[in-house]
C-alpha positions in Angstrom: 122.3 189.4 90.5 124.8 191.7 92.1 124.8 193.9 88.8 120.7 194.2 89.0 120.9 195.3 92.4 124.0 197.3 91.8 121.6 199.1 89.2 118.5 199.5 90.9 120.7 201.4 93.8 121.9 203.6 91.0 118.2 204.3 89.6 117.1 204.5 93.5 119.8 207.6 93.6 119.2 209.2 90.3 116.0 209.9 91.8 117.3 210.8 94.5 119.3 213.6 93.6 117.1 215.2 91.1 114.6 215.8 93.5 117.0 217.3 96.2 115.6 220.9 96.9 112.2 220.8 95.3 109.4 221.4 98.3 106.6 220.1 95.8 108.8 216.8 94.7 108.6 216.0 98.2 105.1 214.6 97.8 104.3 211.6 96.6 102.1 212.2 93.9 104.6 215.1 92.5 107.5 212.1 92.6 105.2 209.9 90.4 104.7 212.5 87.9 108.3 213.2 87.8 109.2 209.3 86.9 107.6 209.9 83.4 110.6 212.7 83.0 113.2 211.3 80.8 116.4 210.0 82.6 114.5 209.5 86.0 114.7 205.8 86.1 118.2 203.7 85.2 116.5 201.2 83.7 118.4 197.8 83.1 116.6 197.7 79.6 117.1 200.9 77.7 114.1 200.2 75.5 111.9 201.0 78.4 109.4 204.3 78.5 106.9 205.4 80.9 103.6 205.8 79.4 102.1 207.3 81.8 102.8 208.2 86.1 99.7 209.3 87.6 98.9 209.9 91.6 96.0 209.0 93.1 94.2 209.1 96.3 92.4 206.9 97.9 89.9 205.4 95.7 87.8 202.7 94.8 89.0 200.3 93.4 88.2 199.3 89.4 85.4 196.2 89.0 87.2 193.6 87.7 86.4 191.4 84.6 84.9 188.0 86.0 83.8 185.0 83.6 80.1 184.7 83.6 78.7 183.1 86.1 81.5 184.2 88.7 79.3 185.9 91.8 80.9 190.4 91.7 83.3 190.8 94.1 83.0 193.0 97.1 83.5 196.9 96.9 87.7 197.8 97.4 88.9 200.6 98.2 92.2 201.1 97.3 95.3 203.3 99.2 96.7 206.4 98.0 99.7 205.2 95.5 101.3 205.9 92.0 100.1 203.9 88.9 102.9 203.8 86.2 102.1 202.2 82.9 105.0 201.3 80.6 106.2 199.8 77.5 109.4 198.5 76.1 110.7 195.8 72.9 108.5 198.0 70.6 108.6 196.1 67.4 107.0 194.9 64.3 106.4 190.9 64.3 106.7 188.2 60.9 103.2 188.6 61.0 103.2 192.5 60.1 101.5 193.2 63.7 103.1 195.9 66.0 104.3 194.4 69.5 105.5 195.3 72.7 105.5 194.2 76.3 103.6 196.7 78.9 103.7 196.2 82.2 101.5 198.1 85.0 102.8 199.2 88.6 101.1 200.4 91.4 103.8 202.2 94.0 101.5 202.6 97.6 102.4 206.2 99.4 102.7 203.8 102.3 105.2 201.4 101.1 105.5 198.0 103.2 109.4 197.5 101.1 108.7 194.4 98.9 107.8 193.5 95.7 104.8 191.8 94.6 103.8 190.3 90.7 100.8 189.0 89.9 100.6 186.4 87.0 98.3 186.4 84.3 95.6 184.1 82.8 94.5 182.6 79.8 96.4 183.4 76.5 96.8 186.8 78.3 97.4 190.2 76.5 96.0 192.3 79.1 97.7 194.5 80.9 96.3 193.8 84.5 94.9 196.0 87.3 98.2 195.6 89.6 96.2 195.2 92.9 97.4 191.9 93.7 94.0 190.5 94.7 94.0 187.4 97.0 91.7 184.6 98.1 90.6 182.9 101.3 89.6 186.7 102.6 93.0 188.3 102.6 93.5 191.9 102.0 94.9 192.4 98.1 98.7 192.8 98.5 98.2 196.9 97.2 96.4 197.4 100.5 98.5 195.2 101.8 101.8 198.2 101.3 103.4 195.8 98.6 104.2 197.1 95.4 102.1 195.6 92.7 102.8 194.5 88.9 101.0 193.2 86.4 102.0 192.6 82.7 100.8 191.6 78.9 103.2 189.1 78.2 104.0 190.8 75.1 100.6 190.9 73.0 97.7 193.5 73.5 94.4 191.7 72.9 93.1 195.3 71.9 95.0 195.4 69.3 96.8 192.1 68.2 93.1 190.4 67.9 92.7 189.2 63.8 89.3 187.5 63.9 90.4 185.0 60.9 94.1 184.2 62.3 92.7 183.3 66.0 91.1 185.8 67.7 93.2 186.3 70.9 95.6 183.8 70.2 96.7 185.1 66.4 99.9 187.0 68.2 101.2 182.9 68.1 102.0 183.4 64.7 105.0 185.2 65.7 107.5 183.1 67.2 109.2 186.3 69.5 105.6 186.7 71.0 105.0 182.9 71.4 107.8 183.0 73.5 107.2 186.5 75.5 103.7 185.2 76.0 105.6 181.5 77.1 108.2 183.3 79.9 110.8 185.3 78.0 108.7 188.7 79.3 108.9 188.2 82.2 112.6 189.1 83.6 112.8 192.5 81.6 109.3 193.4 83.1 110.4 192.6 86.6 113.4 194.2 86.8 112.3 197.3 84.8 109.0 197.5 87.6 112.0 196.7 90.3 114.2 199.7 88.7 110.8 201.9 89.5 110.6 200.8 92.8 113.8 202.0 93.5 113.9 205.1 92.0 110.2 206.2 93.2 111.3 205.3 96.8 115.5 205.6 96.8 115.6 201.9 97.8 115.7 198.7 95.9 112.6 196.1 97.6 113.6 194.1 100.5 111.5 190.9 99.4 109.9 189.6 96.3 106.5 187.7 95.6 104.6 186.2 92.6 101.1 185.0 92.7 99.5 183.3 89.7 96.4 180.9 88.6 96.8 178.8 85.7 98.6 180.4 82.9 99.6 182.6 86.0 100.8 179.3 87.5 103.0 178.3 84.7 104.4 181.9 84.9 105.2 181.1 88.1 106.7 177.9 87.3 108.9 179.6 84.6 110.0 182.0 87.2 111.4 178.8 89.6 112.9 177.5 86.9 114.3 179.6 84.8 114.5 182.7 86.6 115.1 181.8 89.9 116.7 185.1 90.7 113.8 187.0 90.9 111.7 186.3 93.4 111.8 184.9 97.1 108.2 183.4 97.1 106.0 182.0 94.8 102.4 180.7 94.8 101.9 178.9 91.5 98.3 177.6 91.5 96.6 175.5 89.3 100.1 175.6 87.2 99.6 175.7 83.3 103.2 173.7 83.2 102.1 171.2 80.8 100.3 173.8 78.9 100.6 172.4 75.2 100.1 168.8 76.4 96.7 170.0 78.5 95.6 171.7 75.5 95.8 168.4 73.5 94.1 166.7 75.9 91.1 169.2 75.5 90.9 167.7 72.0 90.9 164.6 73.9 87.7 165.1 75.7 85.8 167.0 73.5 86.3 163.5 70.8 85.2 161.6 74.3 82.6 163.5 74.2 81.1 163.8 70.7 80.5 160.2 70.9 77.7 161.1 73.4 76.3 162.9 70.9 77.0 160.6 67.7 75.2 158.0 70.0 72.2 160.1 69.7 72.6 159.9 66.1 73.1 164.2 66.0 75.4 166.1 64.5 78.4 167.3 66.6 77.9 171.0 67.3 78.5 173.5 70.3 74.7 173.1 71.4 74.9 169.3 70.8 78.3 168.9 72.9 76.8 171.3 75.8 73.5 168.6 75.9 76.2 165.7 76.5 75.8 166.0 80.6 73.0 167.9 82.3 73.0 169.6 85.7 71.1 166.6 86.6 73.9 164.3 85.0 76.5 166.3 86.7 74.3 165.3 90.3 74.7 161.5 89.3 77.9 161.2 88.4 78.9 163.1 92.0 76.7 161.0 94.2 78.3 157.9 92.3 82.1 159.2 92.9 80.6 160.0 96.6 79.6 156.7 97.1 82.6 155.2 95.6 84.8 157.5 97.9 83.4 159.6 100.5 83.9 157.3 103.3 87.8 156.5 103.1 88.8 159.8 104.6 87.1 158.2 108.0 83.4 160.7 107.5 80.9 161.0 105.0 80.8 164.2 104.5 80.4 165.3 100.8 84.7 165.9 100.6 86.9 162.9 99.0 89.8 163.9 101.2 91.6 161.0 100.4 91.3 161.1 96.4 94.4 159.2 95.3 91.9 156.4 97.0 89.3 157.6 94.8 90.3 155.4 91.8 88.1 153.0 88.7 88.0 150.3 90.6 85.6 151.8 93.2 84.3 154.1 91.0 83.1 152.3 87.9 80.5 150.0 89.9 78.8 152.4 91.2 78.8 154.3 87.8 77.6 150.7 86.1 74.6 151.0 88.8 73.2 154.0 87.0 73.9 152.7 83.5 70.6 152.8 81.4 69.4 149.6 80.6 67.1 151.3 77.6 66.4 155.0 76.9 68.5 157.5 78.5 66.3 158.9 81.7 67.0 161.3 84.8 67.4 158.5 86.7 70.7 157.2 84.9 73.9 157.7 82.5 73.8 156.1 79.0 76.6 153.4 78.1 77.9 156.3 76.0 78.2 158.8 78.9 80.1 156.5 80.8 82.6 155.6 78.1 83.2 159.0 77.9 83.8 159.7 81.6 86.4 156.7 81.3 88.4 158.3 78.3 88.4 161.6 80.3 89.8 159.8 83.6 92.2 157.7 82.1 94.1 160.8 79.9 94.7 161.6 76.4 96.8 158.9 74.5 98.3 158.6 71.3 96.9 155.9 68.9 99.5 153.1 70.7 98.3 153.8 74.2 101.2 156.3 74.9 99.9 158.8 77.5 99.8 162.4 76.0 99.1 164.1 79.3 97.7 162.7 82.8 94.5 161.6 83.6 92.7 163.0 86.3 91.4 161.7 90.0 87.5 161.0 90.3 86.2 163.6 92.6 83.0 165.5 93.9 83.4 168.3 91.6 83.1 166.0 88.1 79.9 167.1 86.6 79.7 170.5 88.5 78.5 173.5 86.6 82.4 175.0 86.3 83.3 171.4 85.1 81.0 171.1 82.5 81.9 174.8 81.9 85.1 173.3 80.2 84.1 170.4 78.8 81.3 170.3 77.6 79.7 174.4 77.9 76.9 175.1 80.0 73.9 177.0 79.3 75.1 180.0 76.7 78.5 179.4 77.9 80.5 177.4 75.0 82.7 174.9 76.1 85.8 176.5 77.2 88.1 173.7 75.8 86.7 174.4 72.6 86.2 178.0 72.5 89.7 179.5 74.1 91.2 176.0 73.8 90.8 175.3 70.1 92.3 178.7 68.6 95.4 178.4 71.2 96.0 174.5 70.3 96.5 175.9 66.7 98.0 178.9 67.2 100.2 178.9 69.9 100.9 175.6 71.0 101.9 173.5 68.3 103.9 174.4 64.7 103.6 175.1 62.7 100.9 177.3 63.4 97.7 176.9 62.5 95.2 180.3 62.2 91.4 179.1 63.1 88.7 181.6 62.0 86.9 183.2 64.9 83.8 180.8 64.4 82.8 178.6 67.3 81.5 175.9 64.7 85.2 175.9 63.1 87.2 175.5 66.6 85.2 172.6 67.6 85.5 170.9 63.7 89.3 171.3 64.4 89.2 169.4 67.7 87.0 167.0 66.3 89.3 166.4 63.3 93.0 166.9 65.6 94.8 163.5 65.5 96.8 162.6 68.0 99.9 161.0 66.8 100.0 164.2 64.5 99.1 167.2 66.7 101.6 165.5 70.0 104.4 165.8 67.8 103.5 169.4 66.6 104.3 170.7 70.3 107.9 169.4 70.2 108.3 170.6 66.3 110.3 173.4 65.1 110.5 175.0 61.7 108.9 177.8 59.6 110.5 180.7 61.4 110.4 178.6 65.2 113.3 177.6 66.0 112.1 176.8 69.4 109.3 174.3 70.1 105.7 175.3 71.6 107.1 173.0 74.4 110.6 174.8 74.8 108.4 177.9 74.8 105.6 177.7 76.7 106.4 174.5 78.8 107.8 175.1 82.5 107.5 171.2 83.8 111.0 170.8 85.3 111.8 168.5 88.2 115.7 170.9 88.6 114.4 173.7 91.3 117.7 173.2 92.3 119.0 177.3 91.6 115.7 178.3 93.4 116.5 175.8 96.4 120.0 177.3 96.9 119.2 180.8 97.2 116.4 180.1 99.5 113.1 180.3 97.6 109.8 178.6 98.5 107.0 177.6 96.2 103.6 176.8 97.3 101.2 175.0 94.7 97.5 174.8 95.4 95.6 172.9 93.0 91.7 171.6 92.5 91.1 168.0 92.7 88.8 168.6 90.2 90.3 170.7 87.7 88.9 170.3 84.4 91.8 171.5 82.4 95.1 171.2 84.1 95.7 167.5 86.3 96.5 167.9 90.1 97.4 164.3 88.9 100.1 165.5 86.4 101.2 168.4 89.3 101.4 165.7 92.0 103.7 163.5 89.3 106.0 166.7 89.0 106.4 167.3 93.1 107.4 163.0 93.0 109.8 163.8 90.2 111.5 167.3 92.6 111.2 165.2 95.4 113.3 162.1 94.1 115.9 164.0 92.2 116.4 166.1 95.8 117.2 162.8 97.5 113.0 163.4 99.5 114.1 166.9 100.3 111.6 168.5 98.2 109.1 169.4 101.2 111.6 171.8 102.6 110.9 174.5 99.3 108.4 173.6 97.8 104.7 171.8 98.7 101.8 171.1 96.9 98.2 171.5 98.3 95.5 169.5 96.8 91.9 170.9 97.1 89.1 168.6 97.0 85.9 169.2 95.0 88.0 172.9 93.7 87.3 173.3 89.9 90.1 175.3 87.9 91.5 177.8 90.9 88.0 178.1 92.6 84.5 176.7 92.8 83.3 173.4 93.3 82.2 171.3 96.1 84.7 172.5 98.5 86.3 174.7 100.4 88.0 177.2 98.2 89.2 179.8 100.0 92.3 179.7 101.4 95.6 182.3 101.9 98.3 180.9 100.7 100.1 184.4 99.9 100.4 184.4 103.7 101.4 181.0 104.1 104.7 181.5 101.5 105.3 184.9 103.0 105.2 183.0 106.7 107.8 180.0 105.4 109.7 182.8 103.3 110.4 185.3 106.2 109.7 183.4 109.5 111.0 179.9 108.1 107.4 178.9 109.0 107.2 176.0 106.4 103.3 175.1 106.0 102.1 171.6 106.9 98.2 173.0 105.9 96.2 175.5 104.8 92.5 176.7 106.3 90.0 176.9 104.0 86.6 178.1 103.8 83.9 176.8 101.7 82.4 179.1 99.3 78.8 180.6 99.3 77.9 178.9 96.3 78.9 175.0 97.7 76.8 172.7 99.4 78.1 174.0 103.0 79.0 177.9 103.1 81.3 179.2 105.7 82.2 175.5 106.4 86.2 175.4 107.3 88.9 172.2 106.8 92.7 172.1 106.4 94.1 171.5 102.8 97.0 169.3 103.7 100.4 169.5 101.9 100.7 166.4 100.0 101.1 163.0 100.3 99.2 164.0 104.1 95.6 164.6 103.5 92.6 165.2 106.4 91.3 162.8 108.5 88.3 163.0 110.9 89.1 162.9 114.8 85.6 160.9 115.3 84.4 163.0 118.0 83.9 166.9 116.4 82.3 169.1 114.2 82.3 168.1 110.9 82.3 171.1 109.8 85.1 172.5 111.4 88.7 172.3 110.6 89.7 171.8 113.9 87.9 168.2 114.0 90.6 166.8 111.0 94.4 166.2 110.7 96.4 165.8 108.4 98.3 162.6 108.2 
């Protein structure tokens, strides 16, 4: 640590000097330019290049890329700043493909002196926008005065994309970008953007933040545990930790649910599988888990606040009270469709009973349209576990490898087909070039935050009770695990926040909108550790604008008796 800050000083006064007597370099957009100069920047990795340094004014700010269905965001406009694109570890893989890791900085003329990265999503290979964007109404950390990086993890979907070896995910057939994409990009990428930062403003950051959503969770994960160095705060949402075992367990439920459709005597396809639960079959299957649950938090209220309550033996009754007696009708769930919601609770296993990954909690948000989404696909949207979750099972998370064609058909066959003794025991394999397993790689589910702990980090971890890919049951596990090896310490660095009805990182029945940037910055540089966060239901839930504290767990909100249910002031958390 003392020699990366020794170094970004240096690159900090490099600048420094070769701008000493220019009028024009004075300017900010005249410093950006000069960065792409060669021997600007000391950069800790010489294999780094500037591909491009370019001011700009105030501006709008570029629409982002939503998934479909996913309301536009508002109009942002965007402060005057540098935007630096660069590359390093050029190379050519096993695979004959040409890599490299890019990473994107955006360097506001009105500089607030810290650091901000935010993490990625999916199998990633973009490069990101670099505006930090945040939820629960905040101001994206680029407006904000931080300085904002993005990064590809070390594959470029533009170009790295081979329809018959995976789509997206063929870049897994390299083991050096199995790993980049798994953590190993990330230090040179921060401490290259950190080596900018220095240079463009002659001083190194004075703080450091991460903020990440699913596979941007388990970059944020990796970064507490393996590279707790780099960063002071970290909000690891939704955290992909587990990633090859959740992937697994996608094959998991989409076998669940075929037998839906083999009970209808159909063939199993992508159409078939999105027919399994209706909207209307969603609505049953949350008014059941609603009257199972609802009422322990002390209201009824349409939120299971107290979901680790919420378990089979209230749920399953009032499931069996919709059960069809004959013919499947709007009024109830076939025999089938429950059997399937119990493999799905209960968690992929291996052919002995072994848990694979966790199961998950009942909640409000099973059956919702972002839950079936992932499951099972809804409307022209193909199932998710099948149609991203196939080709990275195969690819990326398991060896050897395995290269799917890009045909939707073919993804869901090899899902269908995956066995569960054989494909668990693929994650921890080695061989055929690996000599690291997909779990070594990619997995970042460590209990030992203990280097992160002593040098003063905090880590806040939101999570959906209803996540539909990644268990807030498996993530609360993990904080039991930190919290017994730290003697019951573990609430002073790191807490978990449990969102009721929340799908994967938004949506749902619930109230999904929450800042827990500020919260982390709060405990990070006012030792304001956070016992809740406010939230705001979203336009698209049963109650807009409606508000109610997330509680760090095990607490969880509780009605007073007397107020407005629909404000947050009216609960506590205990």
């Amino acid at each position: 640590m003392p020699k990366i800050k020794a170094m970004l000083l240096v690159a900090g006064s490099v600048l420094a000097t070769s701008l000493a007597g220019s009028a024009q370099a004075a300017e900010p957009a005249d410093r950006c330019a000069m960065l792409a100069q060669s021997g600007r920047v000391a950069w800790p990795d010489p294999t780094t290049r500037i591909i491009s340094a370019v001011g700009h004014g105030a501006e709008a700010a570029p629409a982002p890329r939503l998934p479909p269905g996913v309301p536009p965001m508002p109009a942002l406009e965007l402060p005057a700043h540098c935007d630096v694109i660069a590359t390093m570890h050029e190379r050519t893989g096993v695979d004959g493909q040409h890599y490299a890791i890019r990473f994107h900085l955006r360097l506001p003329d009105s500089w607030n002196g810290k650091f901000f990265m935010q993490g990625g999503g999916g199998t990633n290979g973009e490069l990101g926008d670099a505006i930090g964007r945040l939820s629960g109404g905040a101001a994206p950390a680029l407006v904000q005065g931080y300085a904002v990086m993005s990064q590809d993890s070390g594959h470029d979907n533009a170009t790295n994309t081979v329809p018959a070896r995976g789509g997206v995910s063929a870049f897994g057939l390299d083991p050096q970008a199995r790993a980049d994409y798994g953590g190993t990009s990330l230090r040179p990428t921060v401490e290259a953007a950190k080596a900018l930062v220095a240079a463009f403003y002659q001083r190194p950051p004075q703080k450091s933040y991460f903020v990440g959503c699913s596979k941007g969770g388990q970059e944020g994960m990796m970064l507490a545990t393996r590279y707790p160095d780099l960063f002071d705060g970290i909000v690891a949402a939704a955290p992909g930790f587990a990633l090859p075992r959740a992937a697994l367990a996608e094959a998991w439920d989409t076998q669940a649910l075929a037998g839906v459709v083999r009970a209808k005597g159909e063939p199993v396809t992508l159409a078939s599988l999105a027919g399994t639960f209706s909207a209307a079959d969603g609505q049953l299957v949350r008014r059941a888990v609603l009257a199972a649950c609802d009422k322990a938090d002390g209201v009824v209220d349409g939120i299971i606040a107290d979901y680790t309550r919420c378990t089979s033996e209230r749920v399953l009754p009032e499931l069996a009270k919709i059960t069809c007696a004959g013919d499947k009708q709007d009024s109830c769930l076939t025999p089938a469709q429950l059997t399937a919601l119990r493999k799905i609770h209960d968690g992929a296993r291996d052919p002995k009973g072994k848990p694979i990954y966790s199961g998950f909690y009942w909640d409000a948000g099973w059956g919702d349209d972002g839950w079936r989404v992932w499951k099972t696909g809804a409307g022209p949207v193909p199932s998710i576990n099948v149609a991203m979750g196939s080709p990275s099972l195969g690819a990326v998370f398991t060896t050897p490898p395995t290269a799917l064609p890009e045909d939707n058909q073919a993804k869901l066959d090899y899902l269908l087909h995956a066995d569960m003794n054989a494909e668990a025991a693929k994650i921890y394999a080695t061989g055929d070039g690996f000599t690291r397993s997909a779990w070594q790689d990619i997995g970042s589910r460590s209990a030992d935050l203990s280097a992160f702990q002593k040098r003063g980090g905090k880590l806040v971890v939101p999570q959906g009770v209803s996540d539909p890919v990644f268990s807030v049951e498996d993530t609360i596990a993990w904080y039991k695990e930190v919290d017994q090896r730290d003697g019951g310490g573990a609430a002073g660095f790191v807490r978990v926040f449990p969102v009721p009805g929340m799908g994967h990182c938004q949506g749902g029945p619930a109230t999904d909108g929450y800042d827990a940037f500020g919260a982390v910055v709060a405990w990070v540089e006012h030792a304001k550790a956070p016992e809740s966060l406010i939230a705001t239901a979203n336009p698209r839930s049963p109650w807009p604008g409606r508000t109610r504290p997330l509680c760090a767990f095990p607490k969880v909100a509780r009605y007073d008796g007397t107020g407005d249910v629909e404000k947050a002031a009216s609960f506590t958390c205990s």
